[in-house]
C-alpha positions in Angstrom: 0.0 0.0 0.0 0.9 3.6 -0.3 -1.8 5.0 1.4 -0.8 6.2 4.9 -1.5 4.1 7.7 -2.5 6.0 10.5 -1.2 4.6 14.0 -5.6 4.9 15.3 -5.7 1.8 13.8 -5.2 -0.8 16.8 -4.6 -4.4 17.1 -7.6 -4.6 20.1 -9.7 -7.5 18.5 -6.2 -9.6 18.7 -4.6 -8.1 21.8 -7.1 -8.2 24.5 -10.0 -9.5 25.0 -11.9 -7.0 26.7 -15.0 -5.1 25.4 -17.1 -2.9 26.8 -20.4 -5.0 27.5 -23.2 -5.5 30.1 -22.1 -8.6 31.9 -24.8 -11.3 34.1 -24.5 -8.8 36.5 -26.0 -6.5 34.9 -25.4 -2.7 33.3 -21.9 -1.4 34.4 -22.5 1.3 36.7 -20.1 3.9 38.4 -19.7 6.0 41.4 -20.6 10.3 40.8 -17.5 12.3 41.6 -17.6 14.3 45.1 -16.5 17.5 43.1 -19.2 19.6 43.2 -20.1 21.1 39.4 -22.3 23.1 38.1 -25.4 21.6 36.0 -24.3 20.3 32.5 -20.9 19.4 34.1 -19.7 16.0 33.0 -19.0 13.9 36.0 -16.2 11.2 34.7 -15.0 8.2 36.0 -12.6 5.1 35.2 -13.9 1.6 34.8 -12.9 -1.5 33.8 -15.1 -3.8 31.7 -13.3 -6.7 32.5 -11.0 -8.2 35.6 -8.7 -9.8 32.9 -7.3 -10.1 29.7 -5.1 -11.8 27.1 -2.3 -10.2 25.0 -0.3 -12.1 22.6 3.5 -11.2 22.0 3.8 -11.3 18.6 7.5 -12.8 16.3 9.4 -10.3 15.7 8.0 -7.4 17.9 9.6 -5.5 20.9 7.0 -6.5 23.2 3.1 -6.5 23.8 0.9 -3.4 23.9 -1.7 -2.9 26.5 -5.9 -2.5 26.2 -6.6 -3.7 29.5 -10.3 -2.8 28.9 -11.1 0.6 31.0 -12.7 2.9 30.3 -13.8 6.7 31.1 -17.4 6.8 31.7 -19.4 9.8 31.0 -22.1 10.9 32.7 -23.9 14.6 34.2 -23.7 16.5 30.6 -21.1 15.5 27.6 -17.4 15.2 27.7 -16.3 17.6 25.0 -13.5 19.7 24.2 -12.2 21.8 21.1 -8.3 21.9 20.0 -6.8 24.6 18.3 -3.6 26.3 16.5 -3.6 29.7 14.8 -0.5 28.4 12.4 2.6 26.4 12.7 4.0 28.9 14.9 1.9 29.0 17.2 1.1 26.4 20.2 -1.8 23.8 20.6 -4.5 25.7 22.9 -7.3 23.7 24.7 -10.6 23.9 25.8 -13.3 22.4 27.5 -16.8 22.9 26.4 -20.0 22.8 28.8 -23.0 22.6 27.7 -25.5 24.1 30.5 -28.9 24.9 30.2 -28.8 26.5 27.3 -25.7 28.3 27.5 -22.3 27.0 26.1 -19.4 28.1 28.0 -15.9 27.1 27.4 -13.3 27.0 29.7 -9.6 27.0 28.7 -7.3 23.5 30.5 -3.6 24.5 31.2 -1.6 26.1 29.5 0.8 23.5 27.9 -1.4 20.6 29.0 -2.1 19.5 25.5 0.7 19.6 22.8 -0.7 18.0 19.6 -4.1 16.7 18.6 -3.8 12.8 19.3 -5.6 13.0 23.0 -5.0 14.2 26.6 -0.9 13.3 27.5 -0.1 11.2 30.0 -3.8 10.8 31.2 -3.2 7.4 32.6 -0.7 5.4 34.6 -0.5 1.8 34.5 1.8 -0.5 36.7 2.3 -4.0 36.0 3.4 -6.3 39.0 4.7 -10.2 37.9 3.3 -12.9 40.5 5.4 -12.7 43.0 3.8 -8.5 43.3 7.1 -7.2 41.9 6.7 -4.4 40.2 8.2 -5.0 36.4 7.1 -2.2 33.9 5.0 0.8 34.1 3.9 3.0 31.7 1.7 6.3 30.5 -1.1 6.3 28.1 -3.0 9.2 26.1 -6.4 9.4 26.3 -8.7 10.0 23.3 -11.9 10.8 24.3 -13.4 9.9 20.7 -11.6 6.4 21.1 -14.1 3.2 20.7 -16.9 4.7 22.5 -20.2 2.8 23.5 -23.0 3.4 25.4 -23.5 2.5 28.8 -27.1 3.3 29.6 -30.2 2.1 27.4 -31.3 5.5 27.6 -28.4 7.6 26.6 -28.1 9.1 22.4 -28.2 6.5 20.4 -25.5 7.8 18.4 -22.5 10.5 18.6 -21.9 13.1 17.2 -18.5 13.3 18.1 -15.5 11.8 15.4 -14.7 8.4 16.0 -10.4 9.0 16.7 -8.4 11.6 17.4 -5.5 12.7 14.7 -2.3 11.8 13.9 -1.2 14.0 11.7 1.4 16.2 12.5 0.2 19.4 10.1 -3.8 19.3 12.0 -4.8 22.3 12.7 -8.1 21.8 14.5 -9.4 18.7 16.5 -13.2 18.4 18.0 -13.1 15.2 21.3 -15.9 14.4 22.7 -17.6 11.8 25.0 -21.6 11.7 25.0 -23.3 11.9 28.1 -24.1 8.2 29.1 -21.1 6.8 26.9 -17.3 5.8 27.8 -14.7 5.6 25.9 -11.5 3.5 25.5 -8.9 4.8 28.1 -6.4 3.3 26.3 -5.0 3.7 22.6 -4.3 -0.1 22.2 -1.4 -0.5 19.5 0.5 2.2 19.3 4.5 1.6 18.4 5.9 3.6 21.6 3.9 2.3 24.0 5.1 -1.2 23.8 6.2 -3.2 27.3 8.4 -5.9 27.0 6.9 -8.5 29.2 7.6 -11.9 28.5 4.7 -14.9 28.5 3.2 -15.2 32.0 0.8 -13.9 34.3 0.8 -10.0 35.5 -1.1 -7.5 37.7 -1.9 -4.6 35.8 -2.8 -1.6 38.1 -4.1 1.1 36.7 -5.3 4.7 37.8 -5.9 8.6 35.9 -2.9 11.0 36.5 -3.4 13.5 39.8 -3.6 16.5 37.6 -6.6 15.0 35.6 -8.2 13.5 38.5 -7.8 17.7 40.0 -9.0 19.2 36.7 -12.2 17.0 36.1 -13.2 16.4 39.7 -12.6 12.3 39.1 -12.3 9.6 42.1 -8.8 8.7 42.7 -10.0 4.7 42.5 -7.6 2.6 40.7 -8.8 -0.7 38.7 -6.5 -4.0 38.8 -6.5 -6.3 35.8 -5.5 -9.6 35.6 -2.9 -9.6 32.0 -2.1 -12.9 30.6 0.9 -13.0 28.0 0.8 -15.1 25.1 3.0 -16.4 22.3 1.9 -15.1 19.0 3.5 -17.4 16.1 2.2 -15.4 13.1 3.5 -11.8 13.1 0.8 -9.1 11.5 -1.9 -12.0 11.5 -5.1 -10.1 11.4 -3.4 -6.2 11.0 -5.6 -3.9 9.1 -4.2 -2.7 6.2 -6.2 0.1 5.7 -9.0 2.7 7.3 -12.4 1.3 8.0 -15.2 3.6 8.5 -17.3 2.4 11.0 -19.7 5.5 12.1 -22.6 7.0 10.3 -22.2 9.5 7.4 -23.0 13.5 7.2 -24.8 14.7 4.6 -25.6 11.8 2.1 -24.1 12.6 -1.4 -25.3 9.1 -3.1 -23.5 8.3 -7.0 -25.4 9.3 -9.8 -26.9 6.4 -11.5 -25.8 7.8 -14.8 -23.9 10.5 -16.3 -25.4 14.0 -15.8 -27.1 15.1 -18.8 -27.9 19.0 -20.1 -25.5 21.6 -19.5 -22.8 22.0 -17.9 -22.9 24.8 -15.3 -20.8 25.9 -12.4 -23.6 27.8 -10.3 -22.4 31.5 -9.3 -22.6 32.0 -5.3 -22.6 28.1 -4.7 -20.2 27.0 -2.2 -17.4 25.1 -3.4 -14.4 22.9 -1.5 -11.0 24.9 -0.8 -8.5 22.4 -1.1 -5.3 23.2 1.0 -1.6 21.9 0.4 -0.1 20.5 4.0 3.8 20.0 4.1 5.5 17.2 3.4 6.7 14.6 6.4 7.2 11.1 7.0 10.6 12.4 5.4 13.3 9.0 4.8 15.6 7.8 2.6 14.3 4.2 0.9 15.9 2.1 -1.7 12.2 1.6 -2.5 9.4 -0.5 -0.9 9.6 -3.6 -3.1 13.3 -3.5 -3.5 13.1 -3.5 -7.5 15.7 -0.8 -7.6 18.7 -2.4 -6.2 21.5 0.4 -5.7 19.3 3.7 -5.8 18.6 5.7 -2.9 15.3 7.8 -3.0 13.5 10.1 -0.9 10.5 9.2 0.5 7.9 11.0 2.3 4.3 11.3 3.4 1.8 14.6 2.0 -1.7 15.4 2.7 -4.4 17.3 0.8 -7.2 18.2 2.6 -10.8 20.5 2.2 -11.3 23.6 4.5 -14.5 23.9 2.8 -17.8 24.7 3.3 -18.5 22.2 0.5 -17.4 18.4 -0.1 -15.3 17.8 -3.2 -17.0 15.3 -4.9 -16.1 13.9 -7.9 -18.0 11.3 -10.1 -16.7 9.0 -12.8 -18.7 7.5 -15.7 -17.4 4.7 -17.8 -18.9 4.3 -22.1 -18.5 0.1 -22.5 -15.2 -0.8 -23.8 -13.2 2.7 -22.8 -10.2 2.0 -20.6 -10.9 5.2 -18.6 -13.8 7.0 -17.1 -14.9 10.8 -17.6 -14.9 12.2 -14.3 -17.6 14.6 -13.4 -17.2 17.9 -10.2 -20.4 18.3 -8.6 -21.8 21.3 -6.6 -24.3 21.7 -3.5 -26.2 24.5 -1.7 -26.3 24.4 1.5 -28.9 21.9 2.2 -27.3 19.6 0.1 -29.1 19.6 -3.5 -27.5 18.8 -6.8 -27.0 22.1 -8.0 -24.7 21.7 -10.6 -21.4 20.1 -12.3 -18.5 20.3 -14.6 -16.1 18.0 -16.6 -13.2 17.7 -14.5 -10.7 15.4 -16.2 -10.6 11.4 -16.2 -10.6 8.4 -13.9 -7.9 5.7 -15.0 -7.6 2.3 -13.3 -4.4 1.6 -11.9 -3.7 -2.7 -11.7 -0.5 -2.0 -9.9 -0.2 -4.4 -6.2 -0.9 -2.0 -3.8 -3.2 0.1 -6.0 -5.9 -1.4 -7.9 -8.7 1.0 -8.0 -9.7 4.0 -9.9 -7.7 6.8 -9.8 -8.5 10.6 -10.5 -6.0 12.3 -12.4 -4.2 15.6 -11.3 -5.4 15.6 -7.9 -2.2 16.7 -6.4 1.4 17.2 -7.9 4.9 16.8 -5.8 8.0 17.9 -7.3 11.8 18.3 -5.5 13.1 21.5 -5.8 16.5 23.0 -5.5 17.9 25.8 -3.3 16.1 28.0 -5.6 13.2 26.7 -6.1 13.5 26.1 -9.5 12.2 22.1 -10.2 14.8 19.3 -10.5 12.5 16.3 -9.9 8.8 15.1 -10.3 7.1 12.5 -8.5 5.4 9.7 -10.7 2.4 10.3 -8.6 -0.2 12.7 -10.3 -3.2 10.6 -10.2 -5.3 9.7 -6.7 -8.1 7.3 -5.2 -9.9 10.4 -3.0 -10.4 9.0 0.2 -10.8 10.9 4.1 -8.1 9.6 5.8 -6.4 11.9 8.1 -9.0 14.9 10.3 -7.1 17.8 9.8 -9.5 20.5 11.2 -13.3 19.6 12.1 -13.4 23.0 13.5 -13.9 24.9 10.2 -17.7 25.1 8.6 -19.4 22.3 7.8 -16.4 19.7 8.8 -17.7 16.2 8.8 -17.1 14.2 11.9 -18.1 11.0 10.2 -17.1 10.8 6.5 -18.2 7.6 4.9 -15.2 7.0 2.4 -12.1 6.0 4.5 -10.1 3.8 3.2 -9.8 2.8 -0.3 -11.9 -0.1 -0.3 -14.9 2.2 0.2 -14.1 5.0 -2.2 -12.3 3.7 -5.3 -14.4 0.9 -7.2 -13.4 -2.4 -9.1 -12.0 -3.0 -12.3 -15.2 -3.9 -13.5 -16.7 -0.7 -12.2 -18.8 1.6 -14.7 -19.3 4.0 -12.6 -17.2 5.4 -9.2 -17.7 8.3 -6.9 -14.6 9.6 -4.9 -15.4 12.0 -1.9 -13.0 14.4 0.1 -15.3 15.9 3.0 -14.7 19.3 4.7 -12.5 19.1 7.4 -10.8 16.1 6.0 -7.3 15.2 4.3 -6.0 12.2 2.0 -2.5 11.2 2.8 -0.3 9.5 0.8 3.2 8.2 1.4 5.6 7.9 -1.7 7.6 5.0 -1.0 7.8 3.3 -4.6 10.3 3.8 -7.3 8.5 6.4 -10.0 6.7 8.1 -7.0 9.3 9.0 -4.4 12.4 11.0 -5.4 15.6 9.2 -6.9 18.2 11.2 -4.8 21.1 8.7 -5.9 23.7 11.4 -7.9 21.7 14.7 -6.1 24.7 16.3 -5.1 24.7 17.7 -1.4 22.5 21.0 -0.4 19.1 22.1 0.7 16.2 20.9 -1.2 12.4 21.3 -0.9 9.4 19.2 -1.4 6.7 21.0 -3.2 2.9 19.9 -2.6 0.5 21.2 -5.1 -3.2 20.9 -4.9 -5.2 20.8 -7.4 -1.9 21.3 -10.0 -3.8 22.3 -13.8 -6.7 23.7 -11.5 -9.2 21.4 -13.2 -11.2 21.2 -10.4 -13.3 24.5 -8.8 -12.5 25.9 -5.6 -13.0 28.8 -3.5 -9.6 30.0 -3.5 -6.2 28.6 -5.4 -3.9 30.5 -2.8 -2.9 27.7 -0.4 -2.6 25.2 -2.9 1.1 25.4 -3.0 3.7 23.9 0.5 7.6 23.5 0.7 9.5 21.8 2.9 12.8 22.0 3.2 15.3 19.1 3.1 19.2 19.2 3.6 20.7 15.5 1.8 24.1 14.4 2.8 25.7 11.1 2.3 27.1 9.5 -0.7 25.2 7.3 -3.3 24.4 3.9 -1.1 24.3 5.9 2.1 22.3 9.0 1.4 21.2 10.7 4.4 18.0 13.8 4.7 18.1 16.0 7.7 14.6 17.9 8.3 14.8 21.0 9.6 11.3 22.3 12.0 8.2 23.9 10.2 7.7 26.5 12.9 7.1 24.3 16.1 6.2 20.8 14.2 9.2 18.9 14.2 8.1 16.0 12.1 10.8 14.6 10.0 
């Protein structure tokens, strides 16, 4: 694949057991905090589903990563909170949002408390204690307050409206978290690659509690839970791994294909809202010899780039194949702001791309990256021009009409069959699609680049085929500096204001 995989994708259904469930006993239930709060606060507590799981250690991993099953319940008035940056230079601000009787007030956490957009830091602490009660690892977790939640109650919202992870992105710019009242969510992130404990098979004692300064902020019982952890050898490393985004929560506004190509004219309606798509900088930034290894001896520059829609309108693109044509005519269409058809545009082709790793329908001249010198003046372009539109990265659902449930995330649900006659590709507001060039023809051939500083140039929307409300942040560099020699090429990244994301 060259599509990004996001760490939010966990290994739960093969590491634990646990779930979130009403047992014999009946519904799980949980003590109100003592804090005293004023109506609409959200009263928040730690439970665990289950007194024990099993982990497996898989071949060929550093250790085993840890959902014990706990969870924060929810209860008094939503959990909800609203992450922001005014730019790259500036730092991650905060704030909690309470909803009370009719007023919404938000209050601002600590300064510094949160740093990026994947959750609250070090929310909890777990220690692990072998048989004999020695203590033999211990470890901090993030909490994501949109991770895996469930209801609790039978008469809590049926569904949220809160997203369904938090992001992992380094270029987001806006994040929404929430917990509905009634609902818990996962306190822990499951697989994630730095959180891994190197326990060996056996049987453990996993305590684990919410740090002081969260328990202080949001009023929370300073209860521990205990959970049995049995360690297991895995024989089959990656058995069951996604290898792609699922989409598991309900959709915004519906935008279903058209059953056939749009007939009359062609019009792009005057005052209708359009998508704005925005350019992110490059990261994910490595040298590679290339993912298969079918260029024995080259050296190339690999990296990861995201386009995403500020909006206030989906980009949606629809693809209509004549029998017999190797490619489809690809169609823009427009909404008002109830969502009605209100008009379209030709807007290039579709072509389908049998490559491993590909195979689906790609539109052409979504996105352009090119390496550029110390001038700026082009010295390489990527092989990659053409894209499967999918929402796979949230990069700000605090902007107008951002969708906290986009349908289309992962390729499997956006991009159609060979045999397809008809395909329609989706980039919702508030969302990006990230792809990693990794393949020869894609990523850069550095091999005989001699030393220097370089940038990688993302373009959105390159021949501007497609409409949008503005064209001026279609355009991101990132600087590079390559040293080395050919066979041993080396990239240093320098900082994009305070992200420092190789």
């Amino acid at each position: 694949m060259t599509r990004h995989q996001p760490s939010a994708l966990t290994r739960s259904a093969l590491i634990a057991t646990a779930a979130l469930a009403v047992g014999a006993a009946g519904a799980v239930t949980a003590p109100v905090a003592t804090a005293a709060t004023q109506p609409g606060t959200p009263k928040l507590n730690l439970i665990a589903a289950t007194s024990a799981v099993t982990v497996d250690r898989w071949e060929g991993e550093s250790g085993v990563y840890l959902d014990l099953g706990t969870y924060v319940t929810v209860d008094g008035g939503p959990l909800e909170f609203r992450v922001k940056r005014k730019s790259y230079n500036d730092p991650v601000i905060a704030s909690q949002i309470i909803h009370s009787g009719g007023r919404t007030v938000s209050k601002s956490l600590p300064k510094g408390l949160v740093k990026d957009f994947s959750g609250l830091p070090g929310f909890l602490r777990i220690s692990v204690s072998d048989q004999s009660g020695k203590k033999v690892a211990e470890t901090k977790q993030t909490f994501c307050p949109n991770n895996r939640a469930g209801r609790i109650r039978p008469d809590a919202p049926g569904t949220s409206k809160y997203p369904e992870s938090c992001s992992d992105n380094p270029f987001t710019l806006g994040g929404v978290w929430g917990v509905e009242k009634g609902w818990a969510a996962a306190a822990s992130p499951g697989f994630a690659s730095n959180e891994a404990l190197d326990l060996q098979p056996g049987v453990y004692t996993a305590k684990v509690s919410v740090a002081k300064k969260y328990r202080d902020l949001f009023g929370m019982s300073a209860k521990s839970q205990s959970v049995k952890v049995t360690v297991r050898q895995g024989s089959d490393e990656g058995e069951g791994v996604a290898a792609g985004r699922h989409s598991t929560g309900a959709a915004g506004m519906s935008l279903k294909p058209a059953a056939q190509r749009p007939t009359g004219s062609a019009a792009v309606p005057a005052g209708a809202p359009k998508p704005d798509l925005r350019a992110l900088p490059a990261y994910g930034i490595d040298i590679s010899d290339g993912e298969d290894g079918d260029a024995p001896g080259k050296d190339y520059l690999a990296f990861s780039a995201t386009v995403w829609n500020g909006g206030p309108s989906p980009l949606v693109v629809d693809g209509f194949r004549s029998p017999g044509k190797k490619k489809m005519d690809a169609y823009q269409y427009f909404y008002d702001a109830n969502g009605k058809q209100v008009g379209y545009t030709p807007t290039g082709t579709m072509e389908w791309d049998p490559r491993e790793g590909h195979q689906h329908w790609h539109f052409s001249d979504f996105a352009s990256y090119r390496l550029l010198g110390a001038d700026k003046k082009e010295i390489v372009r990527s092989g990659k021009e053409a894209f499967c539109l999918a929402n796979t990265d949230a990069i700000d659902y605090t902007v107008k009409n951002a969708n906290w449930h986009p349908n289309n995330t992962d390729l499997s649900t956006a991009c159609g069959e060979e045999t397809s006659v008809s395909v329609r590709e989706v980039l919702d507001v508030g969302n990006g699609d990230t792809y990693s060039q990794s393949r020869p023809g894609q990523s850069f051939d550095v091999t005989n680049l001699p030393n220097g500083t370089y940038y990688i140039q993302v373009i959105a929307n390159p021949d501007n085929r497609l409409k949008e409300q503005s064209t001026t942040n279609n355009v991101t560099y990132r600087k590079v500096v390559l040293g080395g020699t050919p066979g041993a090429r080396t990239v240093t990244v320098p900082k994009y204001g305070r992200v420092d994301a190789p």
